[in-house]
Structures are given as structure tokens and as C-alpha cells.
Wavefront OBJ file of the C-alpha trace (Angstrom):
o trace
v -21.149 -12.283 -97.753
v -24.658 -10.932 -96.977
v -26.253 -10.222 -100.274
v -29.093 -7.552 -100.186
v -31.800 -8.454 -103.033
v -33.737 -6.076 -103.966
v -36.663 -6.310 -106.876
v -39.481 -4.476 -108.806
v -38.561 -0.880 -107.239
v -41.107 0.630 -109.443
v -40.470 4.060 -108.568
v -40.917 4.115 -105.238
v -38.276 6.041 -103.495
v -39.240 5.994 -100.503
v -39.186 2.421 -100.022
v -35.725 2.145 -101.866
v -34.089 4.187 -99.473
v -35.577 2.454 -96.242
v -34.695 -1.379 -98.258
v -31.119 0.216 -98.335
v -30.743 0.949 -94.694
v -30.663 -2.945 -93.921
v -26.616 -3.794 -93.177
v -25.222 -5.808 -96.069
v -22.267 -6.324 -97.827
v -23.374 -6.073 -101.299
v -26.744 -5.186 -102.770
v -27.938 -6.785 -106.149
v -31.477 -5.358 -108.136
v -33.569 -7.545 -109.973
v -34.719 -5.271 -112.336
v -38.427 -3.426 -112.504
v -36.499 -0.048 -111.474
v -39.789 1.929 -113.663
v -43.450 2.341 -114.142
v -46.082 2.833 -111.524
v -44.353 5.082 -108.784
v -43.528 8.760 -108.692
v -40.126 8.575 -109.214
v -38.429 7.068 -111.690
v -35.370 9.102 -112.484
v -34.250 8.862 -108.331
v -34.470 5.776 -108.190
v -32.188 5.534 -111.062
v -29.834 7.863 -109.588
v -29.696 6.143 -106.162
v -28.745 2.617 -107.603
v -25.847 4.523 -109.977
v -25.194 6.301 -107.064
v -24.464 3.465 -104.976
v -22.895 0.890 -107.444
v -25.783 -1.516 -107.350
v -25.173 -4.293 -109.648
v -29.053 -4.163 -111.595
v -30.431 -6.462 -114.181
v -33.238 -5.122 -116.240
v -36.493 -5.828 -115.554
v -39.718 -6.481 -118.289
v -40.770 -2.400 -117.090
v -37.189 -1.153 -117.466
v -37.252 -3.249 -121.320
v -40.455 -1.422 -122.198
v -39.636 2.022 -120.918
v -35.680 1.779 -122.513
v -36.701 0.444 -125.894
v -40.491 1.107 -126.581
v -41.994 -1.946 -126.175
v -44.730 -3.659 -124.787
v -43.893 -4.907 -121.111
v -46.206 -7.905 -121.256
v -47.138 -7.223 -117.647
v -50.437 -9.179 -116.354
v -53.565 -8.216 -117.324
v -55.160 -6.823 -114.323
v -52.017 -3.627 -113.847
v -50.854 -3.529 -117.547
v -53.312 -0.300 -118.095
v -51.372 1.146 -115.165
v -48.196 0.706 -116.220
v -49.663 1.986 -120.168
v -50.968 4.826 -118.386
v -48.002 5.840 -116.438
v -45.029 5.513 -119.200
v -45.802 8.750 -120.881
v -45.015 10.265 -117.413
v -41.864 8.356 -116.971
v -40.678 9.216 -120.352
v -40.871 12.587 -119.367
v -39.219 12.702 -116.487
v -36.094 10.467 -117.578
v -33.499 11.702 -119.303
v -30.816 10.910 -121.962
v -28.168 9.334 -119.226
v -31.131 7.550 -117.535
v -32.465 6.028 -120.840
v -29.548 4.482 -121.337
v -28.711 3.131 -118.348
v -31.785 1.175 -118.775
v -30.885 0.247 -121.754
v -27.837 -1.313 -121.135
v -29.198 -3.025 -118.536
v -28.140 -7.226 -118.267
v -30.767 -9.690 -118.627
v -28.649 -12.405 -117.041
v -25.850 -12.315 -114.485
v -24.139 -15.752 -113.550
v -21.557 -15.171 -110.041
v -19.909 -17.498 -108.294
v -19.651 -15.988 -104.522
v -18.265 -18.309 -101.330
v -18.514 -21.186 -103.815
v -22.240 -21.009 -104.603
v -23.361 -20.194 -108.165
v -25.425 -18.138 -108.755
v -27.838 -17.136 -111.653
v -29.443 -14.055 -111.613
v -32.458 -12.450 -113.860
v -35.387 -10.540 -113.369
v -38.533 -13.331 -114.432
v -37.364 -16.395 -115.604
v -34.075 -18.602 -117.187
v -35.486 -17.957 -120.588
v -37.946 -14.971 -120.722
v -37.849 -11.560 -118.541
v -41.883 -11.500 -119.072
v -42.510 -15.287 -116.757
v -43.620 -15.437 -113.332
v -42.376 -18.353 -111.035
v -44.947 -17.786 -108.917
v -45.711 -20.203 -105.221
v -48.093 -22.303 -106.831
v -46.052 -23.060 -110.127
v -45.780 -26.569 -110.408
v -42.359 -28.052 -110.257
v -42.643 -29.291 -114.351
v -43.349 -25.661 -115.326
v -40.236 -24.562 -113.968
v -38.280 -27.492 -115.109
v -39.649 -26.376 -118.780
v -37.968 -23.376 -118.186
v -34.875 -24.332 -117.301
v -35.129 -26.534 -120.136
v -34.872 -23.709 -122.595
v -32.609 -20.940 -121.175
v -31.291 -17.450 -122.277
v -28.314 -19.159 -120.800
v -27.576 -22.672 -119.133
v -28.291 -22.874 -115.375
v -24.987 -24.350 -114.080
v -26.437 -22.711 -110.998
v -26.971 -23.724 -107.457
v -29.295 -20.320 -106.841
v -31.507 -19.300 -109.032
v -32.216 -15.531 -107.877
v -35.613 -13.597 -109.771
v -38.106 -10.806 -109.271
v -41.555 -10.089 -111.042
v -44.150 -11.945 -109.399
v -43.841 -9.298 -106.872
v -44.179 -12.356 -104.218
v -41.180 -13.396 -101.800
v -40.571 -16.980 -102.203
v -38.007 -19.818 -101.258
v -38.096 -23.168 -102.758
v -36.151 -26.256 -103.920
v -36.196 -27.957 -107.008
v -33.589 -30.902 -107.139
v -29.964 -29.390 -106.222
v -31.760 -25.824 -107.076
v -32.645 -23.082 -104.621
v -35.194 -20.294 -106.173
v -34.987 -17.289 -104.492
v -37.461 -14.366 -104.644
v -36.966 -11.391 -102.499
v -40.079 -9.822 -102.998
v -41.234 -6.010 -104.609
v -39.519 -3.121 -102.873
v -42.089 -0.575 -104.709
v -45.349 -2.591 -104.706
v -45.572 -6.099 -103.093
v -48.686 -7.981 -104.413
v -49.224 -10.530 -101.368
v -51.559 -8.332 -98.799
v -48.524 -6.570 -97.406
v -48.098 -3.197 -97.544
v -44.352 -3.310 -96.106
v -41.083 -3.165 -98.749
v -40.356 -6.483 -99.189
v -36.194 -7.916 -99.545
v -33.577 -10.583 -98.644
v -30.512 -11.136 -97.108
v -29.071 -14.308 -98.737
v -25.864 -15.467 -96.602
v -23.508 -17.070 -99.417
v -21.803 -18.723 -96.412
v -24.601 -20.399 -95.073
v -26.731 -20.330 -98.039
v -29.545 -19.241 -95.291
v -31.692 -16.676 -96.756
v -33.410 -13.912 -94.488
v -37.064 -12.092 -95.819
v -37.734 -8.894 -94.475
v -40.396 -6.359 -94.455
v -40.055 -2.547 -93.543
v -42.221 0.022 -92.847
v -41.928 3.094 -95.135
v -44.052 6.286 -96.128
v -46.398 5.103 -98.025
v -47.946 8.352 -97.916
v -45.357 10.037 -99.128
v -45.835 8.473 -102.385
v -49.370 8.421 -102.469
v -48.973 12.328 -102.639
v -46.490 12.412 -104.994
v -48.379 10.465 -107.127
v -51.693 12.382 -106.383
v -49.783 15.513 -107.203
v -48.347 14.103 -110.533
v -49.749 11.142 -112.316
v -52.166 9.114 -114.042
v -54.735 6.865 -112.369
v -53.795 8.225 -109.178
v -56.560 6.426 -107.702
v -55.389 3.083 -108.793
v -52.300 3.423 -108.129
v -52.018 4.621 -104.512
v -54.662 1.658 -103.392
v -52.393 -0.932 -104.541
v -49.690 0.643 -102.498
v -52.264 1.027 -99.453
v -53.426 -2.466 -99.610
v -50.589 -4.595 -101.164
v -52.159 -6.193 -104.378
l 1 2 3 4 5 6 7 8 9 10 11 12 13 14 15 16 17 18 19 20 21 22 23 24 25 26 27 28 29 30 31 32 33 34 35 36 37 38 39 40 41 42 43 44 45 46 47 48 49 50 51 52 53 54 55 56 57 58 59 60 61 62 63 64 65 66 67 68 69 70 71 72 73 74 75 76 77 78 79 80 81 82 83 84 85 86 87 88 89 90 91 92 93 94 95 96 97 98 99 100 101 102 103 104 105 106 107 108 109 110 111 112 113 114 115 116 117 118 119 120 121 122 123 124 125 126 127 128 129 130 131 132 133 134 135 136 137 138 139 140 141 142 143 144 145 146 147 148 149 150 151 152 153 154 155 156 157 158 159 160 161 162 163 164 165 166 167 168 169 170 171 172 173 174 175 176 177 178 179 180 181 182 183 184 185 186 187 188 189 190 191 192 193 194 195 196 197 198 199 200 201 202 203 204 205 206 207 208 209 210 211 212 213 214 215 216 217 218 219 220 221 222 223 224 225 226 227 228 229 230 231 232 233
């Protein structure tokens, strides 16, 4: 099967649509569907729309419930400054969808099992970042929402792509489809072949500008916001 990941969407439709276009067989969101982007609500549509199987994200927690996202320092005003807009712009149907929203999905798909969350094994708000060392990680593991039988271990947040293995366990991360955070403008995703167990990271061109006009036109901190966007970070 060739397994689309998508993560951290952040209301960016633009980018979710182009992410989309890539052939798959089955497309799976890591969560971070809110905050930041222009819009929310389509991007919510789009993913009911198509059947995407989504896990909630640390953005989607503190839009659906009220909370604090616990976001890094340096965007947490941003994403502060932005949820009165998304609040207003989402309605009942779309509150709850985030709402009901998993934390953790465990598959088993052409034999490989597979673990799925938005941050971490035992908190939606921690970043396995590239330079994480190894015992970090192995902490986390340690302490679980839910054991990690897994061979994959599939996450979001950092807004990085990554591919590494610890011991008998692949980390996967595909990337942000909304806002990527590693000097690349481009919509960052994976194909994972559950054959093969090869993983593919790609990076498409969509219009930015676009959304940098919507946002102009609509939101707070416009000026923030659209130079992340322009220069990836």
C-alpha cells in the first residue's frame, strides 16, 4: 500500500489540496489541522470530505477544548493571536470533529505495525526532533499513552521531515503541509510503501501567495505570519 502522510496542515488550503494530488492508496493526517493559516474550516471539510483517517494534533486539542496548545515559544503568540479567528470561523460540526479526534492509532498494514500520533508515544505537546538523542526518545517510549508494539512509529509537530532508526524502530516524520520550519518553503509529505517499508519525502510547490492574501485580507499578525510561510521557519 502507498500510505500518504500528511502533518501540521495549519490551515493552509492551498497546500492541502496540492499534498493530495500525489497518487496514493490511502492518506493518513497527523493532526495540527488549525491555527496559523486562513482556513481552518476547509481544511476540515476536505479531510471529512475525503475519508482521511486524522489524529488530533496539540492545535486541534487547544482550538476543540480551550486549552493551552503548549506550542514553542518563539510561534505560541501566533497561534494565541490567531484562535479567536478560528473560533469564528468554525462551526458546531467542525468543533466536534476536532474534538473527537484520536490521539493514538495502532494498524497493522502488509504486516508492519504501525503506531500513529501527532508528537510523541506519551504526550501530543513533544517534539522528536533530528538532533534528539536516542535516550530521550527511549524515555518516551518508556512511558506511553499506549505500548509501542510497533515496528513504525509515524508523528508530526516538529514541523521537520525525518527518518531514523532506533533498535527494531523506524520514526517517521513526513514533514508540515501548512508551514514547514526547515528553510523550505515547499509542502512537505511521505509516501511510506508498507511493502517495502521504503519511505519517499516530497516537496511541492503551491501558492503561497494565495494564502499570504488571504491572510492579509483576514487575520492577525499578518505580517508574521505570511514570512514564515515565505521563508520556511
Amino acid at each position: 500500500m502507498k500510505l500518504l502522510l500528511i502533518a501540521d496542515i495549519h490551515a493552509n488550503y492551498e497546500a492541502l489540496e496540492t499534498v493530495l494530488e500525489i497518487p496514493h492508496d490511502r492518506a493518513v493526517c497527523l493532526g495540527d489541522i488549525v491555527d496559523y493559516g486562513p482556513d481552518p474550516a476547509a481544511c476540515i471539510d476536505l479531510l471529512k470530505k475525503k475519508g482521511i483517517t486524522t489524529l488530533r494534533g496539540n492545535h486541534d486539542n487547544a482550538v476543540a477544548f480551550k486549552m493551552d496548545c503548549q506550542c514553542g515559544y518563539k510561534y505560541k503568540h501566533l497561534s494565541i493571536a490567531t484562535r479567536e479567528y478560528t473560533w469564528e470561523v468554525l462551526d458546531e460540526s467542525q468543533m466536534e470533529y476536532l474534538q473527537k479526534l484520536p490521539l493514538v492509532i495502532k494498524e497493522e498494514i502488509d504486516g508492519k505495525k504501525l503506531f500513529l500520533t501527532h508528537a510523541s508515544p506519551r504526550s501530543i505537546y513533544e517534539y522528536i526532533k533530528p538532533e534528539i538523542p536516542d535516550e530521550k526518545i527511549l524515555e518516551m517510549l518508556a512511558e506511553p499513552m499506549e505500548p509501542v508494539d510497533s515496528d513504525y512509529l509515524i508523528v508530526g509537530h516538529s514541523h521537520i521531515p525525518l527518518k531514523r532508526k532506533l533498535g527494531s524502530l523506524t520514526i517517521i516524520n513526513p514533514g508540515s503541509v501548512g508551514q514547514p520550519r526547515d528553510r523550505e518553503t515547499r509542502a512537505s509529505c511521505a509516501v511510506f510503501d508498507t511493502e517495502t517499508g521504503e519511505v519517499e519525502f516530497l516537496r511541492l510547490e503551491y501558492d503561497i501567495e494565495a494564502v499570504c492574501s488571504k491572510i492579509e485580507e483576514r487575520m492577525p499578525k499578518a505580517d508574521e505570519l505570511t514570512a514564515i510561510l515565505r521563508r520556511g521557519y
